[in-house]
DSSP file (Angstrom, degrees, kcal/mol; ACC not computed):
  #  RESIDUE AA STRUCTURE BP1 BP2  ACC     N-H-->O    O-->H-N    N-H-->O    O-->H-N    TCO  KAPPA ALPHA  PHI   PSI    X-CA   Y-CA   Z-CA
    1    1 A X              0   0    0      0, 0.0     2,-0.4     0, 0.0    28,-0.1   0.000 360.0 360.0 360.0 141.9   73.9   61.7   85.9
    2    2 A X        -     0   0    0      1,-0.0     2,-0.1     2,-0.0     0, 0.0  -0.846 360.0-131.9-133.3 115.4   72.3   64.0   88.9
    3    3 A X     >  -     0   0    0     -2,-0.4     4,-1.8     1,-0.1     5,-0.1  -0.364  15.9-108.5 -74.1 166.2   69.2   63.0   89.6
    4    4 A X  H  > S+     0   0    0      2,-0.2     4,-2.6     1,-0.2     5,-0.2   0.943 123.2  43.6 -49.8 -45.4   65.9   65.5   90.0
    5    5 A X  H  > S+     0   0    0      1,-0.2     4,-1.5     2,-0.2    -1,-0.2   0.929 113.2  48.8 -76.1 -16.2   66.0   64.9   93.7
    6    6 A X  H >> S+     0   0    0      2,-0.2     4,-1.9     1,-0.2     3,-1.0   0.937 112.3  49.1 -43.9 -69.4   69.6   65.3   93.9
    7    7 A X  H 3X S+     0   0    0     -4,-1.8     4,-4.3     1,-0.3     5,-0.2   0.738 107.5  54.9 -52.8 -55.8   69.4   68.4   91.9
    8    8 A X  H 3X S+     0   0    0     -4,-2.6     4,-1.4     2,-0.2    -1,-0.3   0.708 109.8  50.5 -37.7 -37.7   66.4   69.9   94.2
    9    9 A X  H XX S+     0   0    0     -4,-1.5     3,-2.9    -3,-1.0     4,-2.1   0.984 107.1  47.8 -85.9 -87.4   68.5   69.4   97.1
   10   10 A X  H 3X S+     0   0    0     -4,-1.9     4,-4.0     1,-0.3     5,-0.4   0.840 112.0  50.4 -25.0 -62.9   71.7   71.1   95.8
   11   11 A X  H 3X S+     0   0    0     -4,-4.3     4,-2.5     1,-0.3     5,-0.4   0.965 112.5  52.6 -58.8 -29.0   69.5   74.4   94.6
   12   12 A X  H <X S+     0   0    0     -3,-2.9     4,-1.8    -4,-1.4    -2,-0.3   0.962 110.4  43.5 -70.5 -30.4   67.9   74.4   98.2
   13   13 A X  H  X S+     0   0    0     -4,-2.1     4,-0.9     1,-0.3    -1,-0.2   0.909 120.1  41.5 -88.6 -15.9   71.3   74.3  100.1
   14   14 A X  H  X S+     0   0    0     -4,-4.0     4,-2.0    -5,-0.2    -1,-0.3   0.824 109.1  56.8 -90.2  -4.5   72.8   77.0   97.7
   15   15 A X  H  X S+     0   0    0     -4,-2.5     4,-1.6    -5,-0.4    -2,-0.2   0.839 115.2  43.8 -70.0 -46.7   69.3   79.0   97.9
   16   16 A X  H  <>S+     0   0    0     -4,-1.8     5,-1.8    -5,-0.4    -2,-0.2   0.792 110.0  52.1 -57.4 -36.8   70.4   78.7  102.0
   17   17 A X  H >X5S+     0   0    0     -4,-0.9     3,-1.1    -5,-0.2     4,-1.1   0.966 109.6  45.3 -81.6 -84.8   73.8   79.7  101.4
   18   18 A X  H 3<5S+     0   0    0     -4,-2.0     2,-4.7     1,-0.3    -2,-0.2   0.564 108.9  70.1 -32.3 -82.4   72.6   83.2   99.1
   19   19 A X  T 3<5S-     0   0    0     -4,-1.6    -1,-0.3     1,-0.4    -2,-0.1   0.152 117.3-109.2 -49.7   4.6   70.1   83.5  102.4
   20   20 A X  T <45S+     0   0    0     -2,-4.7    -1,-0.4    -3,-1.1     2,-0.2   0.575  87.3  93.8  81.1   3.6   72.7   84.4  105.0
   21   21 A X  S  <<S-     0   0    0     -5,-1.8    -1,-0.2    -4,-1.1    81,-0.2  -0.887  81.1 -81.4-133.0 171.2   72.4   80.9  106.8
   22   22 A X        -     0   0    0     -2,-0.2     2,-0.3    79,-0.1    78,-0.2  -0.020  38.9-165.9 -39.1 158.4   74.2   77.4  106.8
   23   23 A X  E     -A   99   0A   0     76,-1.7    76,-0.9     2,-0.0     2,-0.4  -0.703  16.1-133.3-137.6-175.5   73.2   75.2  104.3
   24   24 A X  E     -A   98   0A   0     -2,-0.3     2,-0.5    74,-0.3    74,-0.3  -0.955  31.9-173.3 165.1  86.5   74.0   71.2  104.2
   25   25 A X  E     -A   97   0A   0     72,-1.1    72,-2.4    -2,-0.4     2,-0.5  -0.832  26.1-119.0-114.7 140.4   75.2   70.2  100.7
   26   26 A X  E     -A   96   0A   0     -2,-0.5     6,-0.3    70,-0.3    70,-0.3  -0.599  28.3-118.7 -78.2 139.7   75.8   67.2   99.7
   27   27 A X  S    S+     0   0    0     68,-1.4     2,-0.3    -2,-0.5     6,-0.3  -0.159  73.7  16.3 -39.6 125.3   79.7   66.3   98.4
   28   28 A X  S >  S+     0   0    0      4,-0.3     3,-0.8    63,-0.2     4,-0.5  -0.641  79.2  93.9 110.9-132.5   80.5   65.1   94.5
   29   29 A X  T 3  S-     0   0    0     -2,-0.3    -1,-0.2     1,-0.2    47,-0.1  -0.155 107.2 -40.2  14.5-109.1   78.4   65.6   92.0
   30   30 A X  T 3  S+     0   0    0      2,-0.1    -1,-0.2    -3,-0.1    46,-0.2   0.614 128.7  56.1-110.4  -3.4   78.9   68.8   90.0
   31   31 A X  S <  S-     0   0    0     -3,-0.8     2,-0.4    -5,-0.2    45,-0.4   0.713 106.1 -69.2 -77.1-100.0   79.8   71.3   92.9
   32   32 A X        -     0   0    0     -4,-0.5    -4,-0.3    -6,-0.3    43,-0.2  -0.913  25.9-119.1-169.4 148.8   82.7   69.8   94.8
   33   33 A X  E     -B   74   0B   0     41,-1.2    41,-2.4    -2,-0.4     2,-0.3  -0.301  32.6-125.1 -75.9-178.1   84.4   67.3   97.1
   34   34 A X  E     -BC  73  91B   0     57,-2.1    57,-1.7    39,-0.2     2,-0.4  -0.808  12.0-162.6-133.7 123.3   86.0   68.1  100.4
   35   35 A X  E     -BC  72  90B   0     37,-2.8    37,-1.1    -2,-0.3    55,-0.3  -0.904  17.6-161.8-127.8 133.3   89.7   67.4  101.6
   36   36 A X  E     +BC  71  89B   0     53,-2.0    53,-1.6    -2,-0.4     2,-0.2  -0.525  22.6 153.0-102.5 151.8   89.7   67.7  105.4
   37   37 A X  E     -B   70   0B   0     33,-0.8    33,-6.3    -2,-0.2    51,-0.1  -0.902  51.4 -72.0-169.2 161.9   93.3   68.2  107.1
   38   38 A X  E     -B   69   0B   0     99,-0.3    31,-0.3    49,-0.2    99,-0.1  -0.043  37.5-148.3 -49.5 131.8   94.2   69.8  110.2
   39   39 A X     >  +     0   0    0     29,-1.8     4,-0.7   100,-0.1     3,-0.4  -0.021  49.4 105.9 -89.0-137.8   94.1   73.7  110.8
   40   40 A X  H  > S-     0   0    0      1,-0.2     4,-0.9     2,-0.2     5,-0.2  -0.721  95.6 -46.4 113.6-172.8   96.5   75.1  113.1
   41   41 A X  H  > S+     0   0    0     -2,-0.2     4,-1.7     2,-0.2    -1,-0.2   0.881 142.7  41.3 -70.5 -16.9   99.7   77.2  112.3
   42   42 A X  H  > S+     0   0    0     -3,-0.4     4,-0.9     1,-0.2     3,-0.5   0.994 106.5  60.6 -76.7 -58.2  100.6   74.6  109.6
   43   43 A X  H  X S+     0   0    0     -4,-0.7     4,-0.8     1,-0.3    -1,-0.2   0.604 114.0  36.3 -27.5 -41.0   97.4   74.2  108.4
   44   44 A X  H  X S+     0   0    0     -4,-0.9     4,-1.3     2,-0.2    -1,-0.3   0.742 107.3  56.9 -46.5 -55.9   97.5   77.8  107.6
   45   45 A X  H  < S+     0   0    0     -4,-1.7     4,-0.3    -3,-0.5    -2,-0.2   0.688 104.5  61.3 -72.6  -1.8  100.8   78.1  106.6
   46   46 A X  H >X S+     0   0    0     -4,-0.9     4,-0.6     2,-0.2     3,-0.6   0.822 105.7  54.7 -81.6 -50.8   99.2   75.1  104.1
   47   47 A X  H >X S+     0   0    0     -4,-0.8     3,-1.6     1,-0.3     4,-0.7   0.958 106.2  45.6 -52.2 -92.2   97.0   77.9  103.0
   48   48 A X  H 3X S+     0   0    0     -4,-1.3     4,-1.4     1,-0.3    -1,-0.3   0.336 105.5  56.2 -24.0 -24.4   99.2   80.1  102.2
   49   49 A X  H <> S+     0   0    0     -3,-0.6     4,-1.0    -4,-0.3    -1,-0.3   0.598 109.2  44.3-109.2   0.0  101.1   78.2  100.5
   50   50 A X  H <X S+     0   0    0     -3,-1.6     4,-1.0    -4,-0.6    -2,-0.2   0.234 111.1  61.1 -30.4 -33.4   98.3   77.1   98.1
   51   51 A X  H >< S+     0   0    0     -4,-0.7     6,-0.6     2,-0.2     3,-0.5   0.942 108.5  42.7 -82.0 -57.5   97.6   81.0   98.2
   52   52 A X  H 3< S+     0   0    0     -4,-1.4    -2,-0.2     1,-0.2    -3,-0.1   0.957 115.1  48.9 -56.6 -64.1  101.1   81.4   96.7
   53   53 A X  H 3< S+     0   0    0     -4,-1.0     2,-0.3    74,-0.1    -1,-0.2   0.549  92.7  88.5 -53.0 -21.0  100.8   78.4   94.0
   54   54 A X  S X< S-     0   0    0     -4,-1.0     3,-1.5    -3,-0.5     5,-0.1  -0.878  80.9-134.8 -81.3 118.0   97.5   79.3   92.6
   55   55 A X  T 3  S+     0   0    0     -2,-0.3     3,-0.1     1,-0.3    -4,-0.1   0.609 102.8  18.4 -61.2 -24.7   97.6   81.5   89.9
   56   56 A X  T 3  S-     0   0    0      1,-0.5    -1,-0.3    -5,-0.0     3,-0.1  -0.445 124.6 -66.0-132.5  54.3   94.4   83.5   91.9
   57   57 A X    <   -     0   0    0     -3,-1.5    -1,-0.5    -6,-0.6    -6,-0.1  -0.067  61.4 -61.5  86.3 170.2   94.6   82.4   95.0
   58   58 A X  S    S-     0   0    0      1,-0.1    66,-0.6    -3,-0.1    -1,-0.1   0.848  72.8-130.3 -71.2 -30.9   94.2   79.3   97.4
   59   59 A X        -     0   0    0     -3,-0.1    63,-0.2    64,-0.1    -1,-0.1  -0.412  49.9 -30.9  94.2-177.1   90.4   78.9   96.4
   60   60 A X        +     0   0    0     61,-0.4    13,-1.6    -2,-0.1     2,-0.5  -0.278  64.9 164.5 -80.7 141.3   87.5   78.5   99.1
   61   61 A X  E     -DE  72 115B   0     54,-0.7    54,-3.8    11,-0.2    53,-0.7  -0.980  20.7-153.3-152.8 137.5   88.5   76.7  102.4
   62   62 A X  E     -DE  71 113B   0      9,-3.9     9,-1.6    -2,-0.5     2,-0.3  -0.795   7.9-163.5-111.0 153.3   86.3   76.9  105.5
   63   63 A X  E     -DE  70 112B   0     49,-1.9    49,-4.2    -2,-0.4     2,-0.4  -0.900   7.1-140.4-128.9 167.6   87.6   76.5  109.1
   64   64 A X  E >   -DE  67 111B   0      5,-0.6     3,-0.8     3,-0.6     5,-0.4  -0.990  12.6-159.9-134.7 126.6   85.7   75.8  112.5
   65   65 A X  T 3  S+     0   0    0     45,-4.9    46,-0.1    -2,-0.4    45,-0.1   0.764  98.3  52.4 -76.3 -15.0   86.3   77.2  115.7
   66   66 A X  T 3  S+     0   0    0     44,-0.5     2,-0.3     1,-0.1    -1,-0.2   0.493 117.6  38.6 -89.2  11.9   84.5   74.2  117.4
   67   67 A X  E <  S- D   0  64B   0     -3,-0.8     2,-2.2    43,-0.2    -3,-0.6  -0.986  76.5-129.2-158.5 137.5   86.8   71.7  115.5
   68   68 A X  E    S+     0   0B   0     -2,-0.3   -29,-1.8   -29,-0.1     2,-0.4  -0.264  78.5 109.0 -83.2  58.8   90.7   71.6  114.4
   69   69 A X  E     -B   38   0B   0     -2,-2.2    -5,-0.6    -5,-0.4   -31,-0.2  -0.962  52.2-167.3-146.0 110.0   89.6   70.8  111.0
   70   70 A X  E     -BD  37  63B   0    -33,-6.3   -33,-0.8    -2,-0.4     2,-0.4  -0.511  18.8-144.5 -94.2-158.2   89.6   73.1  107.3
   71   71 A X  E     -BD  36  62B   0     -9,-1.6    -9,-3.9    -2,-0.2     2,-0.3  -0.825   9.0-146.0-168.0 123.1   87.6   71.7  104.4
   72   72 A X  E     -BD  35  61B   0    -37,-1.1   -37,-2.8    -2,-0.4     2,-0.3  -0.914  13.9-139.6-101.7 104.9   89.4   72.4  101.0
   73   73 A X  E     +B   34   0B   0    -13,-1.6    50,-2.6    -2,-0.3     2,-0.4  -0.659  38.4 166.9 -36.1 108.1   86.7   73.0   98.6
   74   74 A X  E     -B   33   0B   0    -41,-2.4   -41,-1.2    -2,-0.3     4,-0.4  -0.940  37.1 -59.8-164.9 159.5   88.0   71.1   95.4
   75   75 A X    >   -     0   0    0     -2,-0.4     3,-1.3    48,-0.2   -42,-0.3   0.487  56.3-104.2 -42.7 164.7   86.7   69.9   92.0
   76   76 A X  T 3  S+     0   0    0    -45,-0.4    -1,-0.1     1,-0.2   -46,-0.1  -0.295 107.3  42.1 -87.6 161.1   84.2   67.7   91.9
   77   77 A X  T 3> S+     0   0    0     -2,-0.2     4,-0.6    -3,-0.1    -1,-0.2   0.650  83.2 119.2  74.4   5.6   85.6   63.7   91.0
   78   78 A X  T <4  +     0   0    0     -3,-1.3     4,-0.1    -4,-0.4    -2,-0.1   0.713  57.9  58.5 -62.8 -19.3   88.5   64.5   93.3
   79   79 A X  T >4 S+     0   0    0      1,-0.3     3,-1.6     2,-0.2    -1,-0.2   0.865 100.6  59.8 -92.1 -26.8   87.9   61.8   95.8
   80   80 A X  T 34 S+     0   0    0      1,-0.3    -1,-0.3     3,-0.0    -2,-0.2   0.814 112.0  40.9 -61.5 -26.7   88.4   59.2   92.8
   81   81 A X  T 3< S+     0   0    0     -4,-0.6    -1,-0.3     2,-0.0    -2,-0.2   0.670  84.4 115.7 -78.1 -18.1   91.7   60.5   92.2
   82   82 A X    <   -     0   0    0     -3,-1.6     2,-0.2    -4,-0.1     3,-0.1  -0.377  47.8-164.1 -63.4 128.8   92.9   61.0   96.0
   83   83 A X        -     0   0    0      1,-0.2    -1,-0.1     0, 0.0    -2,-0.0  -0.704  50.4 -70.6 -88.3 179.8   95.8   58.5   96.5
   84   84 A X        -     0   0    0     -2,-0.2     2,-0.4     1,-0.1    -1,-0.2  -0.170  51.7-152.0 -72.8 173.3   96.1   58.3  100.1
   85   85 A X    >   -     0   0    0      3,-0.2     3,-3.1     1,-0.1    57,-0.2  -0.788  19.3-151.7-142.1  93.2   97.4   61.0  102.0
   86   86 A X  T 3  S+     0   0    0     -2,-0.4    56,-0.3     1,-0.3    -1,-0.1   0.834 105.4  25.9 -53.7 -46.5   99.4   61.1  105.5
   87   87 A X  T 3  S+     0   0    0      1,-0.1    -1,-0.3    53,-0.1    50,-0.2   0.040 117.6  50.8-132.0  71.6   97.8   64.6  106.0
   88   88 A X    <   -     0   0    0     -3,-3.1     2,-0.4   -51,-0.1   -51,-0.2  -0.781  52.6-156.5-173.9 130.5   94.6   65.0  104.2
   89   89 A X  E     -C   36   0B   0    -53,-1.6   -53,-2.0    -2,-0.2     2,-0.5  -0.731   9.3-160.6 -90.0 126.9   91.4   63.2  103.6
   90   90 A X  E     +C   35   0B   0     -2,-0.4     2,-0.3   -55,-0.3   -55,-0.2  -0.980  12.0 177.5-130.8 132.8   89.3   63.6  100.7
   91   91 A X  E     +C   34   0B   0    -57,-1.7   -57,-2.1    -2,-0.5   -63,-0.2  -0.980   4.6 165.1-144.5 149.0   85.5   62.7  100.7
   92   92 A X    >   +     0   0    0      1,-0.5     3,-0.9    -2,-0.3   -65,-0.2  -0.194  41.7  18.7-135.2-145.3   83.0   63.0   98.0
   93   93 A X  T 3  S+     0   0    0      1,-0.3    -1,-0.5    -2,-0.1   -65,-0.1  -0.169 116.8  30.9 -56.5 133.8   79.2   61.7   97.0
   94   94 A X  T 3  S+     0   0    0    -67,-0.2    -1,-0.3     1,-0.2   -66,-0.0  -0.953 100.8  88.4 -47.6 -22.3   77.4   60.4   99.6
   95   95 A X    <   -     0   0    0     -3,-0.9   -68,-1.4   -69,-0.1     2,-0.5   0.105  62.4-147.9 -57.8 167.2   78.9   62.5  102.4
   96   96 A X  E     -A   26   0A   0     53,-0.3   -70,-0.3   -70,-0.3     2,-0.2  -0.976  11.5-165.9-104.5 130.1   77.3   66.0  103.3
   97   97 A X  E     -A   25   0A   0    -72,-2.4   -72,-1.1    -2,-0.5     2,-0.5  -0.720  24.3-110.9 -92.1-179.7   78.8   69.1  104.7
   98   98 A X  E     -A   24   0A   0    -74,-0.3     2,-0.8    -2,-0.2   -74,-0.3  -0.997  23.1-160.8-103.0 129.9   77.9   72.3  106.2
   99   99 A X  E     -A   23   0A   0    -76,-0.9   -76,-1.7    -2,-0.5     2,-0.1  -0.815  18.1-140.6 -93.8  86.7   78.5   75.4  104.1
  100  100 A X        -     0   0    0     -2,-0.8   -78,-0.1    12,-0.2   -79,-0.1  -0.536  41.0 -77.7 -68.8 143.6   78.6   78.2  106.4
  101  101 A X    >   -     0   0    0    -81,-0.2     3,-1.8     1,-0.2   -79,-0.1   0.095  37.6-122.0 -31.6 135.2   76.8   81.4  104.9
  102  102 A X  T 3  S+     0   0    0      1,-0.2    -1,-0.2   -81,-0.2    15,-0.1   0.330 114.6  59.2 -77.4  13.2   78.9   83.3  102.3
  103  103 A X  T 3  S+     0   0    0    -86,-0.1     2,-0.4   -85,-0.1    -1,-0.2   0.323  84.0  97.1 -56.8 -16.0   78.7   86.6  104.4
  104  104 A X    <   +     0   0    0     -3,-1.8     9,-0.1     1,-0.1     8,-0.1  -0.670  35.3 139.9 -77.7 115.6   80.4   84.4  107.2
  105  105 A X        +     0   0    0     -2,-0.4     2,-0.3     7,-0.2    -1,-0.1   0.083  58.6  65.9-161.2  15.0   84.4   85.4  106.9
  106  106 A X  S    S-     0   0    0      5,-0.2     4,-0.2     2,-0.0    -1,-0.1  -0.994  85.7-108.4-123.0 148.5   85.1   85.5  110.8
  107  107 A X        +     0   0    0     -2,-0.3     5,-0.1     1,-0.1     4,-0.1  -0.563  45.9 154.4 -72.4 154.0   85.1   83.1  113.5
  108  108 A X  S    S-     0   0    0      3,-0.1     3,-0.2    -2,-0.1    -1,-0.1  -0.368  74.6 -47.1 177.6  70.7   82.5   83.4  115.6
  109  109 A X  S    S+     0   0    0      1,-0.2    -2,-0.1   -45,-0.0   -45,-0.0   0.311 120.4   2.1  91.5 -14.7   81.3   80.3  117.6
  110  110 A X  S    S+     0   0    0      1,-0.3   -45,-4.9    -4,-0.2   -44,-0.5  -0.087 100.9   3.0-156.0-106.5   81.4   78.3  114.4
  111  111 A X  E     +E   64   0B   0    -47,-0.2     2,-0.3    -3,-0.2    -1,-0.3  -0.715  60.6 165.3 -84.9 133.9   82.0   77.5  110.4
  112  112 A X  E     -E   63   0B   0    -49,-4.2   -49,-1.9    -2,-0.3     2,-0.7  -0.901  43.2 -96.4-144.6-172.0   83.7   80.6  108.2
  113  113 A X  E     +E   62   0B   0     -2,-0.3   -51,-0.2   -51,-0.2     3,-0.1  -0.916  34.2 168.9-101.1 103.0   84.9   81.2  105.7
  114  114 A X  E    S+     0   0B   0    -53,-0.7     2,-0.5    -2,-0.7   -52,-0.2   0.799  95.2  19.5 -76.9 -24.6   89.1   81.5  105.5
  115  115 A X  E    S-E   61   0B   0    -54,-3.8   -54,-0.7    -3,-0.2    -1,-0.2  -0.962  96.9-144.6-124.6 132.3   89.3   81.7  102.1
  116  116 A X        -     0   0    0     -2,-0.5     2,-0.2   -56,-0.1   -55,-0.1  -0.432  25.2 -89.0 -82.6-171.8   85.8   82.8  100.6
  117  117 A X        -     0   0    0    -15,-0.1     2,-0.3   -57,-0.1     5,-0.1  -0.639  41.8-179.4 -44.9 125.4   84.2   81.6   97.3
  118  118 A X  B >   -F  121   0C   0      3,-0.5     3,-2.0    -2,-0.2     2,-0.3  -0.747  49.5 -51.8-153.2 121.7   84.8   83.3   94.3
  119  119 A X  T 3  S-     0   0    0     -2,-0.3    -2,-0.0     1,-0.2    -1,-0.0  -0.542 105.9 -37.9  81.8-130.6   83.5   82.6   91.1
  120  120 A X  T 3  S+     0   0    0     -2,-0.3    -1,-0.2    -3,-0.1    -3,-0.0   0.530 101.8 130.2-106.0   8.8   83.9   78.8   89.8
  121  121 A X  B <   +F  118   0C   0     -3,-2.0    -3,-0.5     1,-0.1   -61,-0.4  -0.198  29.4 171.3 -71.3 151.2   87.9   78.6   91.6
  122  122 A X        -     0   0    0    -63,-0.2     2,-0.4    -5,-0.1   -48,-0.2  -0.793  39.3 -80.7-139.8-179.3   88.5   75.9   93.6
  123  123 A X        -     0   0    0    -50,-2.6   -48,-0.2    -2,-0.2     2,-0.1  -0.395  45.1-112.4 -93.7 144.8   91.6   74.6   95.3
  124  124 A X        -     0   0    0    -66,-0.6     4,-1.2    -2,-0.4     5,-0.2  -0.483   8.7-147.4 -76.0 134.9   94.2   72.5   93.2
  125  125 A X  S >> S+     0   0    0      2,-0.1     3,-4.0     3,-0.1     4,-2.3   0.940 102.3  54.1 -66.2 -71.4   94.2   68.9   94.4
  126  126 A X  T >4 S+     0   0    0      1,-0.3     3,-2.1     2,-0.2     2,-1.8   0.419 107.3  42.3 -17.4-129.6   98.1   69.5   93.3
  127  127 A X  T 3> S+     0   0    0      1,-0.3     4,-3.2     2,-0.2    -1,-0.3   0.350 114.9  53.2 -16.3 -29.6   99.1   72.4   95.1
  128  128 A X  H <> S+     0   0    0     -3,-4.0     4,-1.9    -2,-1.8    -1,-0.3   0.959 105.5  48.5-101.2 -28.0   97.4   71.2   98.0
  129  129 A X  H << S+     0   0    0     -4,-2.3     4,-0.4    -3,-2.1    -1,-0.2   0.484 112.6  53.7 -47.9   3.9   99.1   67.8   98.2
  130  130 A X  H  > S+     0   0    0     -5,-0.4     4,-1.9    -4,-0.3     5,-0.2   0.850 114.3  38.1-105.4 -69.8  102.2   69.7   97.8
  131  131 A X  H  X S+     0   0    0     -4,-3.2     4,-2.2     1,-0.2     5,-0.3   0.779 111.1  55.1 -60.3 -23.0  101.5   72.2  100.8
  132  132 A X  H  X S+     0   0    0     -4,-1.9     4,-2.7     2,-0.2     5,-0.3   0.873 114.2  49.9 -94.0 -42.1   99.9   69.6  103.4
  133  133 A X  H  4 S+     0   0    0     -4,-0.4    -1,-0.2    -5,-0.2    -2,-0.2   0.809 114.6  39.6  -1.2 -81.0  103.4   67.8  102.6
  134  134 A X  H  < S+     0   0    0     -4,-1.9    -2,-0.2     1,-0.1    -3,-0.2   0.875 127.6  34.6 -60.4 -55.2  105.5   70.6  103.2
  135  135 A X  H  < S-     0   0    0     -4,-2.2    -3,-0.2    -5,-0.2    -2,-0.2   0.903  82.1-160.7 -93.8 -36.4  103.6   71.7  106.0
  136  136 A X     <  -     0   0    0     -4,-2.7   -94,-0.1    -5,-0.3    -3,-0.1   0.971  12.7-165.3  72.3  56.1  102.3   68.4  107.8
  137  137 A X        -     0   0    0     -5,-0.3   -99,-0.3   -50,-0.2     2,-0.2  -0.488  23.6-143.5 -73.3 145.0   99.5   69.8  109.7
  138  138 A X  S    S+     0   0    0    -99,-0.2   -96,-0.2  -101,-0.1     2,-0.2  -0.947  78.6  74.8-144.4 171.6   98.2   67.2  112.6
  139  139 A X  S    S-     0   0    0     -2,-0.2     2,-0.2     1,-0.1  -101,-0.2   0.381  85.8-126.6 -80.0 154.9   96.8   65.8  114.2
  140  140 A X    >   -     0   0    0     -2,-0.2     3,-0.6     1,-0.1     4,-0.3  -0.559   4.4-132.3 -73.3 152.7   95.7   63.9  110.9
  141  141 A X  G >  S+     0   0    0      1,-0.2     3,-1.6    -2,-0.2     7,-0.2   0.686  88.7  91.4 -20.3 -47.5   91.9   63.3  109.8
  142  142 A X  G 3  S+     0   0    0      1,-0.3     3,-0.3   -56,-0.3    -1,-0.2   0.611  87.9  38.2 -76.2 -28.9   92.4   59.8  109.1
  143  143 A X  G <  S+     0   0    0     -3,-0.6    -1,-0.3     1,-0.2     3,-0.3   0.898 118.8  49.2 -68.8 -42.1   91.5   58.4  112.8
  144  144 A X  S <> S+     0   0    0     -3,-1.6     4,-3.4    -4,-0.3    -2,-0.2   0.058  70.2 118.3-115.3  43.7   88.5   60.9  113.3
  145  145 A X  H  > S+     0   0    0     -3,-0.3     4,-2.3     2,-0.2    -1,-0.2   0.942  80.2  44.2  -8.3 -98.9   86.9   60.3  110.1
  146  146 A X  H  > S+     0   0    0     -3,-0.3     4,-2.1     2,-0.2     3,-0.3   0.726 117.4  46.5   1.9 -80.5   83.6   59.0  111.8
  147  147 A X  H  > S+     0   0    0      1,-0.2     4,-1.7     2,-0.2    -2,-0.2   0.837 117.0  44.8 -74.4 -55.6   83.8   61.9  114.4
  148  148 A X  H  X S+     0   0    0     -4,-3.4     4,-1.5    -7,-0.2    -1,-0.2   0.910 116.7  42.1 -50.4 -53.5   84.5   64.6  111.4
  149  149 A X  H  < S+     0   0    0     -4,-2.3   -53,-0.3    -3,-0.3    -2,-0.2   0.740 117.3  48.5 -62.4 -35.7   81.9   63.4  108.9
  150  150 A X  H >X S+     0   0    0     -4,-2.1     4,-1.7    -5,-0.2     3,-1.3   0.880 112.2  45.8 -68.5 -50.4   79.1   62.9  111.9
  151  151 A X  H >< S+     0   0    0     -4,-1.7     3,-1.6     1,-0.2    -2,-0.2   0.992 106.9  59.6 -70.1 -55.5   79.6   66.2  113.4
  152  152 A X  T 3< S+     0   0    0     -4,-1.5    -1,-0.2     1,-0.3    -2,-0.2   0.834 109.6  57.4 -36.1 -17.4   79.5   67.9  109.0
  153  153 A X  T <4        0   0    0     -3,-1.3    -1,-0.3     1,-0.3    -2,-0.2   0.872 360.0 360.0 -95.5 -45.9   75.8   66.1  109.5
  154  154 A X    <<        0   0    0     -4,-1.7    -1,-0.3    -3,-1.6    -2,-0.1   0.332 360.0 360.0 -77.6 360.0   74.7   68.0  112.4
């Protein structure tokens, strides 16, 4: 159950997102959890290969230019499923992220978009344990947890 303030919160950060600017949303509830893994060329070629396995695409994944890190946008109740994962981290409800604006689809100094939003698609926990496999992007998440989650906060 999604509480009223919960709820308030959520409509402000996508009311932020529509507004051209970052927003700070919180993880689980009925939007979506996160699985972080490394960008890079694998990390990409991870994309792609998700891009390729999805019947419409990879679904929304943001990158950062300050940080070697995407965030896999994928259904929400994911992180209760995750089994562990040599390169990918999945975090849900309590954590936060920042949601760069959905006009943001270049780097430029911070959060974009590499795969945008579109509609309700989101990325297959399948497919993407399948490419992150294949592809092994590192370094892995799993040490800078802390460092990953603190910086989504800021």
């Amino acid at each position: 159950m999604m509480y009223a303030d919960d709820l308030a919160s959520r409509v402000r950060a996508l009311r932020d997102i529509d507004a051209n600017t970052d927003a700070l949303v919180p993880l689980g509830g009925r939007l979506f959890d996160v699985v972080i893994s490394a960008a890079g060329q694998r990390g990409h070629a991870a994309v792609a290969a998700v891009d390729a396995a999805q019947t419409y695409g990879c679904g929304p994944v943001i990158a950062d230019v300050r940080r070697p890190w995407l965030y896999w946008l994928v259904p929400p109740g994911t992180t209760a499923r995750w089994e562990h994962h040599p390169y990918g981290v999945c975090v849900g409800a309590p954590a936060e992220i920042v949601v760069p604006a959905l006009t943001q689809r270049r780097p430029c100094g911070g959060a974009y978009w590499l795969r945008p939003c579109r509609g309700r698609l989101l990325v297959s926990p399948g497919a993407l344990r399948r490419a992150l496999y294949a592809h092994q992007p590192r370094p892995t998440p799993h040490r800078s947890m802390r460092e990953v989650l603190g910086a989504a906060r800021h």
